[in-house]
VODRENKOL-141533 format. One line per field, with one value per residue: residue in one letter; chain; x, y, z of N, C-alpha, C, O, CB in turn. Coordinates in pm, 1 decimal. Glycine has a CB too. Layout:
<nodes>
residu	A;...
chaine	A;...
n.xx	X;...
n.yy	Y;...
n.zz	Z;...
ca.xx	X;...
ca.yy	Y;...
ca.zz	Z;...
c.xx	X;...
c.yy	Y;...
c.zz	Z;...
o.xx	X;...
o.yy	Y;...
o.zz	Z;...
cb.xx	X;...
cb.yy	Y;...
cb.zz	Z;...
</nodes>
This chain:
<nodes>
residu	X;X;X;X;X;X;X;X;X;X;X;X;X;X;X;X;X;X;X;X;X;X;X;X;X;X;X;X;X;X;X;X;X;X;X;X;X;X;X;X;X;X;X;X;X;X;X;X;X;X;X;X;X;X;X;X;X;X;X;X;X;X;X;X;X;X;X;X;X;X;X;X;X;X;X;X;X;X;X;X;X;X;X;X;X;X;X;X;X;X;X;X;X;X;X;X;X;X;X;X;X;X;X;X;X;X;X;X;X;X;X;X;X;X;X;X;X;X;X;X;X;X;X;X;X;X;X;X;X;X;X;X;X;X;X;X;X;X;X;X;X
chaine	A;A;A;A;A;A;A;A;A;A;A;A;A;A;A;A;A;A;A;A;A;A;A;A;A;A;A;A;A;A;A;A;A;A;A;A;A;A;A;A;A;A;A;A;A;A;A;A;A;A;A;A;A;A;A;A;A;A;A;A;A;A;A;A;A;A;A;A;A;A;A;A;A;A;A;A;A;A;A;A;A;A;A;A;A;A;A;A;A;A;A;A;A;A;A;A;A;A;A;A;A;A;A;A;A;A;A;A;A;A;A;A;A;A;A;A;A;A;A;A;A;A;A;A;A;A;A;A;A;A;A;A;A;A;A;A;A;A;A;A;A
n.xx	26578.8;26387.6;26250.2;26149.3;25949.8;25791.0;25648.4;25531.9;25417.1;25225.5;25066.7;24968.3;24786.2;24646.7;24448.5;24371.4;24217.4;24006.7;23866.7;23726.8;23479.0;23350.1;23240.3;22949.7;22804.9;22980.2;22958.6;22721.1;22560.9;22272.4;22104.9;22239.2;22275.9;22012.8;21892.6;21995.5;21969.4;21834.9;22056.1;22278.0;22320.2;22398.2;22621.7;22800.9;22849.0;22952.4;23154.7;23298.0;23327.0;23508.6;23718.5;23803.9;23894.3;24052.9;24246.9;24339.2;24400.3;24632.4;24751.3;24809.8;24997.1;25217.4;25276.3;25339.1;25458.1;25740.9;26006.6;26012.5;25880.5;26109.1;26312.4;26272.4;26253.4;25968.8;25853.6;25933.0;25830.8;25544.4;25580.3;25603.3;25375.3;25224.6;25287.0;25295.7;24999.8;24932.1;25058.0;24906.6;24688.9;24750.0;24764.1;24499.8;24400.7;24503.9;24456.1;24161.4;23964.1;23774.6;23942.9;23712.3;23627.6;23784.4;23897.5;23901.8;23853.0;23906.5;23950.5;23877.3;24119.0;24323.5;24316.5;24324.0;24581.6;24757.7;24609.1;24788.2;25040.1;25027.5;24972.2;25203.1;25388.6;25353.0;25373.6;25600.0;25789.7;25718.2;25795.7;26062.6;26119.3;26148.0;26279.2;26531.7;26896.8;27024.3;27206.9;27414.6;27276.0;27281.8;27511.5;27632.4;27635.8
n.yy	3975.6;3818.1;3719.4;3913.4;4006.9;3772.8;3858.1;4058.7;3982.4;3784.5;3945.1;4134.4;3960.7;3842.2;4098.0;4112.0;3868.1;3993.4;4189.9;4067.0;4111.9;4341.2;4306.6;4201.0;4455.6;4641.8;4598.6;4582.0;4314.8;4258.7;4342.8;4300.8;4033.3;3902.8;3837.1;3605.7;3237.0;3050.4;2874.7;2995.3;3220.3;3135.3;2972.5;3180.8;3312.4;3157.6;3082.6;3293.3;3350.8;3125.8;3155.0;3371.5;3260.1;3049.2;3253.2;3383.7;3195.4;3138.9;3386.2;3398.3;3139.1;3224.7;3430.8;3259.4;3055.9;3144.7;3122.3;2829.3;2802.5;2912.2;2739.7;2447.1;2143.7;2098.6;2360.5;2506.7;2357.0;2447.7;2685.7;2709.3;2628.6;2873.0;3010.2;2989.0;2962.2;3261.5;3371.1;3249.0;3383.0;3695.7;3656.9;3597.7;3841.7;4024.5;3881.3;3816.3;3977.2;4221.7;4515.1;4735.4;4734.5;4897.6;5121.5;5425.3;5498.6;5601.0;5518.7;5258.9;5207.7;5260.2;5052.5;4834.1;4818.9;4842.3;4573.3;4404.0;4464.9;4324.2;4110.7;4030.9;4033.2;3861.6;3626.0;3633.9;3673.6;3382.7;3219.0;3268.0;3220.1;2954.6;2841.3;2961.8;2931.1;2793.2;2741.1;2865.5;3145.4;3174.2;3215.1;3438.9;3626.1
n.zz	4356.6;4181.8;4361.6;4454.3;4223.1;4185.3;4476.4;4416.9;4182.3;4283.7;4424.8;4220.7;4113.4;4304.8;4369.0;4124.7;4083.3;4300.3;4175.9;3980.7;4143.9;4142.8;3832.3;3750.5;3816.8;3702.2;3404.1;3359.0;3445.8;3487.7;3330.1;3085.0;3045.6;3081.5;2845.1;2812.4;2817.1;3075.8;3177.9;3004.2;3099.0;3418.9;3341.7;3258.8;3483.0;3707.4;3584.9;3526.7;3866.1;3903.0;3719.5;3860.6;4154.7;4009.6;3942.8;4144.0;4349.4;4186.3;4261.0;4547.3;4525.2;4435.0;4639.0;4876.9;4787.1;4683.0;4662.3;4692.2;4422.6;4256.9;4333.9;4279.6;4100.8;4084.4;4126.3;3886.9;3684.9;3740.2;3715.2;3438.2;3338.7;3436.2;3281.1;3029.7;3034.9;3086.0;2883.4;2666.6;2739.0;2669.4;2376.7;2281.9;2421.6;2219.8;1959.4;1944.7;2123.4;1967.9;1838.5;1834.6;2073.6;2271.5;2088.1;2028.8;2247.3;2534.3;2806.3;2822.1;2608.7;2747.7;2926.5;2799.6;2686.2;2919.8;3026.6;2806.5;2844.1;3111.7;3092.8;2909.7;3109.6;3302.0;3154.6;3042.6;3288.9;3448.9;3244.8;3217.0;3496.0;3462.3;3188.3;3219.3;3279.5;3576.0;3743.7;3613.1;3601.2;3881.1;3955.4;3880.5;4046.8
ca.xx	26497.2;26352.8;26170.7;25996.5;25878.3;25676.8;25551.3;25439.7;25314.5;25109.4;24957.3;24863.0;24708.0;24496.4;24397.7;24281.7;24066.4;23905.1;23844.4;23624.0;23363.1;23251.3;23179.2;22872.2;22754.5;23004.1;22929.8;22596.7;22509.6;22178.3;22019.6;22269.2;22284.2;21866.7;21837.1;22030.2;21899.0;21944.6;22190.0;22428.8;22359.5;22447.3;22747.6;22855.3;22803.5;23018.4;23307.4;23381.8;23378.5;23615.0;23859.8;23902.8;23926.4;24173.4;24379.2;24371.2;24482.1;24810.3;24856.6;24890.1;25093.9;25339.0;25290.4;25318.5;25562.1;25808.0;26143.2;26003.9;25873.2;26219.6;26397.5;26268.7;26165.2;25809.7;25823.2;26004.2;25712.3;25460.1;25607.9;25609.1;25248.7;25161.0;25388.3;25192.5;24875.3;24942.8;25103.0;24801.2;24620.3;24807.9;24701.7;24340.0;24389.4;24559.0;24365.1;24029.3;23888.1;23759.7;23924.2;23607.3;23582.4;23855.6;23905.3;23819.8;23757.0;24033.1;23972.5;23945.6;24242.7;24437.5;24283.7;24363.6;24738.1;24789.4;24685.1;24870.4;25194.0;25005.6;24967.1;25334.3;25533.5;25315.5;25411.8;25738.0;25836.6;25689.3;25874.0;26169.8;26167.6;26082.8;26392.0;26673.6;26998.5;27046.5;27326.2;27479.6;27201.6;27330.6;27661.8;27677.1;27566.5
ca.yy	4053.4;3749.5;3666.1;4065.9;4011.3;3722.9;3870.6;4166.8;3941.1;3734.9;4093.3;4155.8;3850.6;3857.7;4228.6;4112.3;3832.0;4026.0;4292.7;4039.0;4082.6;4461.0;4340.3;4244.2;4597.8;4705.7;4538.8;4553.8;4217.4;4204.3;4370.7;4185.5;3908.5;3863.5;3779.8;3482.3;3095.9;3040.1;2744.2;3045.2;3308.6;3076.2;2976.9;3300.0;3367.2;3026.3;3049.3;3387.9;3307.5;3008.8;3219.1;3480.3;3176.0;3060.7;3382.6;3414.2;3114.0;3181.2;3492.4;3309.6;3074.7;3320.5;3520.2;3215.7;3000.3;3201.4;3022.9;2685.5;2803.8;2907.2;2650.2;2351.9;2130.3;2088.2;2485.0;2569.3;2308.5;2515.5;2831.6;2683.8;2632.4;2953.3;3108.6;2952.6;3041.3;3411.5;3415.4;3276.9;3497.9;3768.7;3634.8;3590.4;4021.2;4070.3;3852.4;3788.1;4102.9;4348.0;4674.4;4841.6;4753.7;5000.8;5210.6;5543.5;5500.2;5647.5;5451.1;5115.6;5180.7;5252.8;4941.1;4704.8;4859.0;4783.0;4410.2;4362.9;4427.5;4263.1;3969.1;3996.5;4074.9;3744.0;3495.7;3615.5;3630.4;3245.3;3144.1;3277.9;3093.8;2790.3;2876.3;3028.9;2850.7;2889.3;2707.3;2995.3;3244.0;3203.2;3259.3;3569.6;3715.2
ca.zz	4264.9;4130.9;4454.5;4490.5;4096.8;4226.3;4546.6;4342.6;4069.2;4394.5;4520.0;4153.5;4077.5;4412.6;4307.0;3956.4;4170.0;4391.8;4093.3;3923.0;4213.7;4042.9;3682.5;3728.3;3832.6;3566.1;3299.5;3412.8;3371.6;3540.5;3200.1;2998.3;3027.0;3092.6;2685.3;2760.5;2863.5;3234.4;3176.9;2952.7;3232.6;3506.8;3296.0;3277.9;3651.0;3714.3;3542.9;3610.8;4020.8;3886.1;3665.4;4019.1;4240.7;4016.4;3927.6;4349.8;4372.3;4147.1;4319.0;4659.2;4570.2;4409.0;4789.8;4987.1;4798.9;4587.1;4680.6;4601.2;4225.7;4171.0;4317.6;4292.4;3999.4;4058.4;4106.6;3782.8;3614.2;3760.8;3614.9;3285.3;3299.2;3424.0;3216.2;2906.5;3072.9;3046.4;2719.6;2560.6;2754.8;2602.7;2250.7;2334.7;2392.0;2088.8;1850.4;2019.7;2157.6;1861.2;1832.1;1858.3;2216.5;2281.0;1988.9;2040.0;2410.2;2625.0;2963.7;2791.5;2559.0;2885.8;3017.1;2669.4;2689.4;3066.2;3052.3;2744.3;2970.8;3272.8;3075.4;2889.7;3228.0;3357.5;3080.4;3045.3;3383.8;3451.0;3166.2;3245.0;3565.5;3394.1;3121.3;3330.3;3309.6;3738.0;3796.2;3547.8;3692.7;4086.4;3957.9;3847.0;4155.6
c.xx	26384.1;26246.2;26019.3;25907.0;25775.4;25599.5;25446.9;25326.4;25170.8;24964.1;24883.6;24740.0;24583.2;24439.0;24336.9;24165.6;23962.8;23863.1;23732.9;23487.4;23304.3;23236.6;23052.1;22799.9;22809.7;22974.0;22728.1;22509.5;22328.1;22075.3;22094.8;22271.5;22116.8;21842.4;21895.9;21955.7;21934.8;22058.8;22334.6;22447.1;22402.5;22613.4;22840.7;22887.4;22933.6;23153.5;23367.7;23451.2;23497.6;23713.9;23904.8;23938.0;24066.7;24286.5;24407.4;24444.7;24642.5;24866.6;24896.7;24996.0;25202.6;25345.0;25331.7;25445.0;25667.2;25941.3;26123.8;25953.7;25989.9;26284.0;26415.4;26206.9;26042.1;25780.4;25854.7;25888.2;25629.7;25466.5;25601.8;25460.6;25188.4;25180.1;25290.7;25069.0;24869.2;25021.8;24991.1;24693.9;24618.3;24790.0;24575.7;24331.8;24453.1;24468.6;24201.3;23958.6;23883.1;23817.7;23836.9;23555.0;23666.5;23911.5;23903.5;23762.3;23897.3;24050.9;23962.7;24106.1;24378.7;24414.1;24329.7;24525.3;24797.9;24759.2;24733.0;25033.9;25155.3;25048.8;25137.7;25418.3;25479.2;25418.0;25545.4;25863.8;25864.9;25809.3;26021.6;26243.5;26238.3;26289.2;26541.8;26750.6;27012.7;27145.9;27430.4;27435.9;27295.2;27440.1;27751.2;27678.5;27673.1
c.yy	3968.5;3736.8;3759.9;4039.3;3911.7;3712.6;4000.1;4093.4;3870.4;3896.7;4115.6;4118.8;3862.3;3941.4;4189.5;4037.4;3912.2;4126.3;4231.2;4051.2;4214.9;4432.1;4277.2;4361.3;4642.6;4690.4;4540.0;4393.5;4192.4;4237.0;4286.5;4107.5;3804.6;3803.5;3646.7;3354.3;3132.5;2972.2;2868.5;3154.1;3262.9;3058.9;3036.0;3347.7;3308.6;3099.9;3206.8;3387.8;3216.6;3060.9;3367.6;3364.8;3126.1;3145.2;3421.4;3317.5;3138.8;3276.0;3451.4;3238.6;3148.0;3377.1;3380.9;3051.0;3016.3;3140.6;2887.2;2693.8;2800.2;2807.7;2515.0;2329.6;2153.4;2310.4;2558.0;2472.8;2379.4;2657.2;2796.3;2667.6;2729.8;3074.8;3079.6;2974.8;3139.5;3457.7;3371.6;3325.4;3649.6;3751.6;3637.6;3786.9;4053.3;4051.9;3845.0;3866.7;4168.0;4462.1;4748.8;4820.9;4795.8;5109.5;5328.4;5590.1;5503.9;5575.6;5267.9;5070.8;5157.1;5092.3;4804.2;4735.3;4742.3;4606.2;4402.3;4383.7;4331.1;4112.3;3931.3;3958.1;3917.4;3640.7;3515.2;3631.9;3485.3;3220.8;3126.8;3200.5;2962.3;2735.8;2845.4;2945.1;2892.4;2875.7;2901.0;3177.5;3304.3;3259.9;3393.4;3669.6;3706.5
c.zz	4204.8;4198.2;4450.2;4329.5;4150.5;4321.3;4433.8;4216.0;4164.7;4406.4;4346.1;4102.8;4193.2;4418.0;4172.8;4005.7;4237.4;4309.2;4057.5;4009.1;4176.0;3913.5;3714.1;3754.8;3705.9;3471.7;3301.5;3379.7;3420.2;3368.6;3075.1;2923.4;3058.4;2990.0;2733.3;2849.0;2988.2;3245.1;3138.2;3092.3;3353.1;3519.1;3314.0;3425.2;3721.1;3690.7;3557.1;3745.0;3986.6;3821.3;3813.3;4079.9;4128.4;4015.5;4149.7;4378.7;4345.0;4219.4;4510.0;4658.9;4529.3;4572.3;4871.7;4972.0;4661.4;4545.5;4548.6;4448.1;4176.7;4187.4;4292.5;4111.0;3925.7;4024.9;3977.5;3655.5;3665.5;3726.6;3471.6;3245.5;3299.1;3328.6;3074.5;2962.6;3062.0;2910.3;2624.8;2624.8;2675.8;2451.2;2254.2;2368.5;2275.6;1986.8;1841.5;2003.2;1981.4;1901.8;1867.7;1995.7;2294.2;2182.0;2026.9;2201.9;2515.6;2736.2;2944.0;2683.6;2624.7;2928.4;2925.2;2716.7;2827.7;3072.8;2924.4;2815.7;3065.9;3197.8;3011.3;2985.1;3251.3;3281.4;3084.5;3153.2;3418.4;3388.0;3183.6;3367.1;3553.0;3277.9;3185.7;3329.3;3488.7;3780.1;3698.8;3612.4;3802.2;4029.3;3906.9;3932.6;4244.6
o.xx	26282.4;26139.0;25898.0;25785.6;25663.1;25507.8;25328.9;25215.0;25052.5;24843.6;24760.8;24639.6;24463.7;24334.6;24244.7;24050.2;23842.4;23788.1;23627.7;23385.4;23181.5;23215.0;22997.5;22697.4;22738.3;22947.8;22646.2;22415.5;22271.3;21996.6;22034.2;22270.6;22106.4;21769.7;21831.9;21887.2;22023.7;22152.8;22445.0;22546.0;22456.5;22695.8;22946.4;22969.7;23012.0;23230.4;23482.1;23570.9;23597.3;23822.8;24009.5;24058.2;24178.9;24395.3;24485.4;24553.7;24736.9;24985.9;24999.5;25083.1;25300.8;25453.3;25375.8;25493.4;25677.1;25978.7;26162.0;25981.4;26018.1;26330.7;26524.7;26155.8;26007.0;25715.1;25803.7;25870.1;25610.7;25369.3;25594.4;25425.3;25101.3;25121.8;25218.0;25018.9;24762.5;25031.3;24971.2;24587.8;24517.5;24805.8;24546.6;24234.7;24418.9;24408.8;24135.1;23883.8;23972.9;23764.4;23870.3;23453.3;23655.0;23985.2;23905.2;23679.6;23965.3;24166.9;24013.3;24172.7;24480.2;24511.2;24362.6;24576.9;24848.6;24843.4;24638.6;25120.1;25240.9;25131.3;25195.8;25506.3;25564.0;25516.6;25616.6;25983.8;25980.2;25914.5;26089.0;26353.3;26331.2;26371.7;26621.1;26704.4;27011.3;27200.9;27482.3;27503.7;27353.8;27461.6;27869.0;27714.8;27667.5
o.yy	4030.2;3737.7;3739.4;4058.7;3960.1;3630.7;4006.1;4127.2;3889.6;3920.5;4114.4;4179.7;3884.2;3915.6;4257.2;4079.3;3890.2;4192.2;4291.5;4006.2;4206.2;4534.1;4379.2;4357.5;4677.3;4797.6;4485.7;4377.2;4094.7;4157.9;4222.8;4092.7;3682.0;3705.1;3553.8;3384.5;3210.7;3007.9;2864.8;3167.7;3352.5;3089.0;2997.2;3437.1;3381.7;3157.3;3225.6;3409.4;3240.0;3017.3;3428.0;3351.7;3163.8;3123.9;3472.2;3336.9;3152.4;3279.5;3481.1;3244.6;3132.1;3349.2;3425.4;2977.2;2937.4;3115.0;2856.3;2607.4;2726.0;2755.0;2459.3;2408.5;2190.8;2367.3;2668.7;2524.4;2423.7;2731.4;2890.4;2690.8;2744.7;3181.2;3169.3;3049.5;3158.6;3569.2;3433.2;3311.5;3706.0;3858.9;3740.0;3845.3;4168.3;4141.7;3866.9;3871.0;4157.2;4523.4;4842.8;4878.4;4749.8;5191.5;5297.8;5668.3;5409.1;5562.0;5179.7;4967.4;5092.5;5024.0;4695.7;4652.3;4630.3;4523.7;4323.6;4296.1;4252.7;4029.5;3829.7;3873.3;3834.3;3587.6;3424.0;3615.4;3442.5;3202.7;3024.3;3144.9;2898.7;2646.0;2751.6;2842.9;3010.3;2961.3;3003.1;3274.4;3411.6;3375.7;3428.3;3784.3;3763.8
o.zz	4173.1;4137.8;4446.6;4336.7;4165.3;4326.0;4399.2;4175.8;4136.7;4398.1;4337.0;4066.0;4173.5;4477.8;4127.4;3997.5;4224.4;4381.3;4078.7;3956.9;4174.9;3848.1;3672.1;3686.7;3611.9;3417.2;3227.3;3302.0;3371.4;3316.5;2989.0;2801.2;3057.8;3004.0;2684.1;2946.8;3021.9;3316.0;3192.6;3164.2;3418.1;3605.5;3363.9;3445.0;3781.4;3767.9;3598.7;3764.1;4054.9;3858.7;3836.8;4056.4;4162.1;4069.2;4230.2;4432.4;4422.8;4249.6;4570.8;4745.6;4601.8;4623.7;4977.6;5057.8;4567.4;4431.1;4435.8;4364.9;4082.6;4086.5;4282.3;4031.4;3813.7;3937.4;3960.3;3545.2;3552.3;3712.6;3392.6;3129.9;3213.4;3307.9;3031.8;2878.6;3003.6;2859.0;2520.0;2563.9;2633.1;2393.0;2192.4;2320.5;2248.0;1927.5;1740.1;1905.6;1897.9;1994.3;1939.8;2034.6;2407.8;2236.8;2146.1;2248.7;2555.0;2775.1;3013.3;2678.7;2598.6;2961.0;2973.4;2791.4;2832.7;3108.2;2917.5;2822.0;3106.9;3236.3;3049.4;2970.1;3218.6;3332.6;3126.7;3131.6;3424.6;3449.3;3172.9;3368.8;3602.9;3294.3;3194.1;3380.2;3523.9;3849.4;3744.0;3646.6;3816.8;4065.2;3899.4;3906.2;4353.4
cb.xx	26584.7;26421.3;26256.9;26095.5;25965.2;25678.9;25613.7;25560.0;25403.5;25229.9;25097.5;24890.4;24802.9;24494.1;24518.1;24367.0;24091.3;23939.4;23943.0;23649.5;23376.4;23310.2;23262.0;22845.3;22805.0;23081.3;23022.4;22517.5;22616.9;22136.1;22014.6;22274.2;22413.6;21769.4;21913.7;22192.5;21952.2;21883.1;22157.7;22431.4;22260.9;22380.8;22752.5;22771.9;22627.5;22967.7;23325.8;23317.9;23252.8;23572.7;23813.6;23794.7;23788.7;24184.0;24268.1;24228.6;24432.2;24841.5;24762.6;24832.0;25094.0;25305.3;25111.0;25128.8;25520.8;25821.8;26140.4;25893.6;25810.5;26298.0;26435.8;26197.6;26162.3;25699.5;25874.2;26212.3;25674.9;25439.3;25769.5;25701.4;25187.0;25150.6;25590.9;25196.6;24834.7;25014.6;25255.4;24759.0;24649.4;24921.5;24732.7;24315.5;24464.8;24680.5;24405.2;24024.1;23989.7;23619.1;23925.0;23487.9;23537.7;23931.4;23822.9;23695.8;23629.1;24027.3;23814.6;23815.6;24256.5;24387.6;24108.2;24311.1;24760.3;24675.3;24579.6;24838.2;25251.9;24801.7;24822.8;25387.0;25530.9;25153.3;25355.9;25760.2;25776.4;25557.4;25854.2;26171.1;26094.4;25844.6;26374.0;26658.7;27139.8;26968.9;27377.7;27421.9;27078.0;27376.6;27713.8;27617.1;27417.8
cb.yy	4111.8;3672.0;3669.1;4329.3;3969.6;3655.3;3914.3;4286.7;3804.0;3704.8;4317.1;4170.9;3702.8;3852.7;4341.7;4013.4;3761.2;4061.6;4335.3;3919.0;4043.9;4610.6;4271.4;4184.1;4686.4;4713.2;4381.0;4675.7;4082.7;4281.7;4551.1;4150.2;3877.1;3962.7;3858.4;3476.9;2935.1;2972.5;2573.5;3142.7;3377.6;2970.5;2985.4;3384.9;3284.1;2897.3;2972.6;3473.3;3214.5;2883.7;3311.4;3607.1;3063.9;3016.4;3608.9;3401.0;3020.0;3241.8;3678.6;3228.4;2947.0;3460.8;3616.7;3200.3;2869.4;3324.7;2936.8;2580.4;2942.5;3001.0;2661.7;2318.4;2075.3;1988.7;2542.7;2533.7;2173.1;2493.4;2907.1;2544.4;2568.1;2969.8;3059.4;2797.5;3042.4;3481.4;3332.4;3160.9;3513.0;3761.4;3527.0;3451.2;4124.4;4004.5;3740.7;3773.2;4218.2;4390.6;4717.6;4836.3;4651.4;4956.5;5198.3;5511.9;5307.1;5785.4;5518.2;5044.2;5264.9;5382.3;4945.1;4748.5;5069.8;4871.9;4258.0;4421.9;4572.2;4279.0;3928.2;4080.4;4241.0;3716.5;3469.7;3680.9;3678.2;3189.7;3186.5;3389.6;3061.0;2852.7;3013.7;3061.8;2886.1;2862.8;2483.7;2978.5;3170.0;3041.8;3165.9;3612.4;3667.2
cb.zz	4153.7;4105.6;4600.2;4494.9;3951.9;4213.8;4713.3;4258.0;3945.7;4602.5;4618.6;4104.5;4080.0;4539.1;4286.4;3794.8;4275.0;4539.9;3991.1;3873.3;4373.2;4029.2;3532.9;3735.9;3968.9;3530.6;3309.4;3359.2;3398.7;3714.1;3164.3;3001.8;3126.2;3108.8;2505.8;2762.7;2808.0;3355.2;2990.2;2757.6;3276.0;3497.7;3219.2;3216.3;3734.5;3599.3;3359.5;3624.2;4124.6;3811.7;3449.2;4165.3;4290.8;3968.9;3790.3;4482.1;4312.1;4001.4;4298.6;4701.5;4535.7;4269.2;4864.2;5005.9;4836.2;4622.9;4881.7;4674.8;4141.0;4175.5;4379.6;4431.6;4003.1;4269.5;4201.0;3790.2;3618.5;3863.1;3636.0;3242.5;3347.4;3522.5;3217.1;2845.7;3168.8;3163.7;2660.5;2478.0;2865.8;2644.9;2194.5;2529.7;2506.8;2051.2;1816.8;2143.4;2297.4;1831.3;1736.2;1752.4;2276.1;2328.5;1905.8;1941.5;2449.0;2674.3;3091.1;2716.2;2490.9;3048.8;3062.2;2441.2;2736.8;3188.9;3094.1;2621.1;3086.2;3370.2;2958.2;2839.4;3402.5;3337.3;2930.2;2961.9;3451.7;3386.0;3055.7;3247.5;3596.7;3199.7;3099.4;3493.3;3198.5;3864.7;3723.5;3373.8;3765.3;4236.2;3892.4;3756.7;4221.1
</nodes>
């Protein structure tokens, strides 16, 4: 059960990457983000490509090496990081964002809701990896 949570978490993760390639249309950044310097609009440009490349990344290696997260050391340290990577993600939507950029707005309130689970199920999956008594775990099974 453990294993399908982190192919499914892989497939979501490489679905949230390849998502970031419509905000600029959505967001429309070409009008935008014009007020700003070139250095911040570049910025901006940047580190988006670099937060999909990495969120693709995570969701590969969840698809490609699920076993070894759970079973191994190094893999159960690498859940602990990502696991804290999406929990203060999950704060960063809570405290961060303004209200008023879903308030009143039915298709982003759906959309605030949904990653506030995306990002809970994340961290507290990871963690749980990371956590997990296993020797006690396996043995219940």
């Amino acid at each position: 059960m453990l294993l399908l949570q982190l192919e499914l978490a892989g497939w979501l993760l490489v679905a949230l990457a390849l998502a970031h390639v419509i905000f600029p249309r959505y967001f429309d950044w070409e009008n935008e983000l014009r007020p700003l310097s070139l250095i911040n609009r570049q910025m901006m440009q940047v580190h988006t490509f670099f937060i999909a490349l990495t969120v693709g990344l995570m969701g590969v290696l969840c698809l490609v090496a699920a076993e070894e997260l759970v079973t191994t050391l190094l893999g159960r340290l690498i859940c602990l990081g990502l696991g804290v990577f999406w929990l203060v993600r999950l704060g960063v939507q809570l405290l961060w964002y303004s209200p008023a950029l879903w308030r009143g707005k039915p298709f982003e309130t759906v959309m605030h809701v949904v990653f506030i689970g995306l990002w809970s199920w994340l961290g507290g999956l990871f963690c749980f990896i990371y956590f997990a008594d296993w020797d006690t775990f396996c043995s219940m099974g």
